[in-house]
C-alpha positions in Angstrom: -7.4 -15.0 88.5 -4.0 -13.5 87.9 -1.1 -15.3 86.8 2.9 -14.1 87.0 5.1 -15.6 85.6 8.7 -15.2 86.4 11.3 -16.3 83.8 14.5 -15.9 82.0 12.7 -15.5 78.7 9.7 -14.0 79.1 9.8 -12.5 75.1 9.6 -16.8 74.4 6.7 -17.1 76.3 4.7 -13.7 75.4 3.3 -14.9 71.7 1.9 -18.5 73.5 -0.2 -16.2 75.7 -1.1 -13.6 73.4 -2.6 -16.7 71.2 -5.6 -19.2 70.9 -7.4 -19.9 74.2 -5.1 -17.6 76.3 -6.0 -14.8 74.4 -9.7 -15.5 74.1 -9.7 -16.0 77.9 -7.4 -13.0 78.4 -10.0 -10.5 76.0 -13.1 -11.9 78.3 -11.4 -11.4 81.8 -11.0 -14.1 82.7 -7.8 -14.0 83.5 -5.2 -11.6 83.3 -1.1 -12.3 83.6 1.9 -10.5 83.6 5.5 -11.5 82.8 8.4 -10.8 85.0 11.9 -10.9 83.5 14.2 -12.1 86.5 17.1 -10.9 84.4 15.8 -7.3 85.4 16.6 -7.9 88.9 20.4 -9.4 87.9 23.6 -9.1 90.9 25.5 -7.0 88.3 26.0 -4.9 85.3 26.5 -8.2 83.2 23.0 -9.5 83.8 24.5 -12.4 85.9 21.7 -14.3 87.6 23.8 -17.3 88.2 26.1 -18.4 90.2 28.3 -21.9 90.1 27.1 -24.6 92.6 27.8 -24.4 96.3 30.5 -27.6 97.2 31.3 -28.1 93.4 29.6 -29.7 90.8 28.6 -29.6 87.2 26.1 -26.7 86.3 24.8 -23.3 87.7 22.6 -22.3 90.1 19.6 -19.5 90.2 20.5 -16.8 92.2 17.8 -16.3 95.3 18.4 -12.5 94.9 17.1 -12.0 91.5 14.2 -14.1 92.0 13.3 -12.9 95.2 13.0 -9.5 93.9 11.0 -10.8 91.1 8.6 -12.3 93.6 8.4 -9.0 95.1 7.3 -7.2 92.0 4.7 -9.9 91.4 3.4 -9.8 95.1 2.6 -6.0 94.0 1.4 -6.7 91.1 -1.5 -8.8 92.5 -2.2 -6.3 95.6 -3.9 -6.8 99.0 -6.9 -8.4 97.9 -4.5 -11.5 96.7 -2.9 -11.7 99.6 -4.7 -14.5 101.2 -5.3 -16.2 98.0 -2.0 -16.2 96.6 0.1 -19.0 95.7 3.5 -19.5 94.7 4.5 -22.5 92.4 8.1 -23.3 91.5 7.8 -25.6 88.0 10.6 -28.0 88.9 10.6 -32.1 87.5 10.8 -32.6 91.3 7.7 -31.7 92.6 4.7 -33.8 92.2 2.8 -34.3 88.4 0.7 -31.4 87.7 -3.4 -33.1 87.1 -6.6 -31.4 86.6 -7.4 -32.4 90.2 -4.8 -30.2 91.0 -6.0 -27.4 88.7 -9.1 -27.8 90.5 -7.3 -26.6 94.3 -6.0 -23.5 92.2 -9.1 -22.2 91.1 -9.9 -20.4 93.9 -6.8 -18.5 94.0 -6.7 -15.2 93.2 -2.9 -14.6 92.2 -1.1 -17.9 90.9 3.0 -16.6 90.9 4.9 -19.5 88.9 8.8 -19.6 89.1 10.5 -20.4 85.8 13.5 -22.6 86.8 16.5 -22.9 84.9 20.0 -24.5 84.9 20.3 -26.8 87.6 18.1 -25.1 89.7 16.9 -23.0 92.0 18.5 -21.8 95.5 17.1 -24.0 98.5 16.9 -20.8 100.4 14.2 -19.3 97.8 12.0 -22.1 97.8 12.4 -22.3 101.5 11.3 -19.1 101.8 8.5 -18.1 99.3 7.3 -21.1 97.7 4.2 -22.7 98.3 4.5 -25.9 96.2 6.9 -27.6 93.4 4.5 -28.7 90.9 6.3 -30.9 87.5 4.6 -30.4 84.5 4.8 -34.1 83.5 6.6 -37.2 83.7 9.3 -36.8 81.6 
């Protein structure tokens, strides 16, 4: 299974994967991920990847472009043969508690893509569009 992980800081997340279990699994191939910086894909020079909420409101908002093209490099990252198998999973306190039951319906995935959110959230039109489920980590 492959797993891509698209995030504003990939470079916190690297040393968890390259560690413990993740690595073991990782070395055996089991598994194998990739981290895509969303930054990389930014609107502008400055690296912007937010923008202020539609209608007002406290906060910012994930930009659907940046993301979008980070989707696309992680849809060609995982290649044809993941095509059918693929999933994409925005990680967002709104979607249902992820359980191992729910581990289980992953495991026959072949590419898992998992959307990093940040701020105060994500772009409806990006979700509408690409993902596949909004999976919460916990109750919290």
């Amino acid at each position: 299974m492959r797993f891509d992980i698209l995030s504003l800081f990939p470079e916190a997340l690297e040393p968890y994967i390259r560690s413990s279990i993740l690595k073991r699994a990782g070395d055996k191939g089991i598994f194998e991920w990739a981290l895509h910086d969303i930054r990389k894909h930014a609107v502008d020079e400055y690296g912007h990847v937010d923008d202020t909420l539609y209608g007002g409101g406290t906060g910012m908002l994930m930009l659907a472009e940046p993301l979008y093209r980070s989707w696309q490099d992680a849809v060609a990252a995982g290649g044809e043969r993941a095509k059918s198998r693929r999933r994409t999973i925005y990680l967002s306190p709104k979607g249902r508690t992820f359980t191992q039951d729910i581990a289980r319906e992953y495991a026959d995935c072949d590419q898992l893509i998992l959307i990093c959110g940040h701020y105060e959230g994500v772009d409806q039109r990006l979700i509408d569009e690409i993902v596949d489920e909004e999976l919460s980590i916990g109750d919290y």
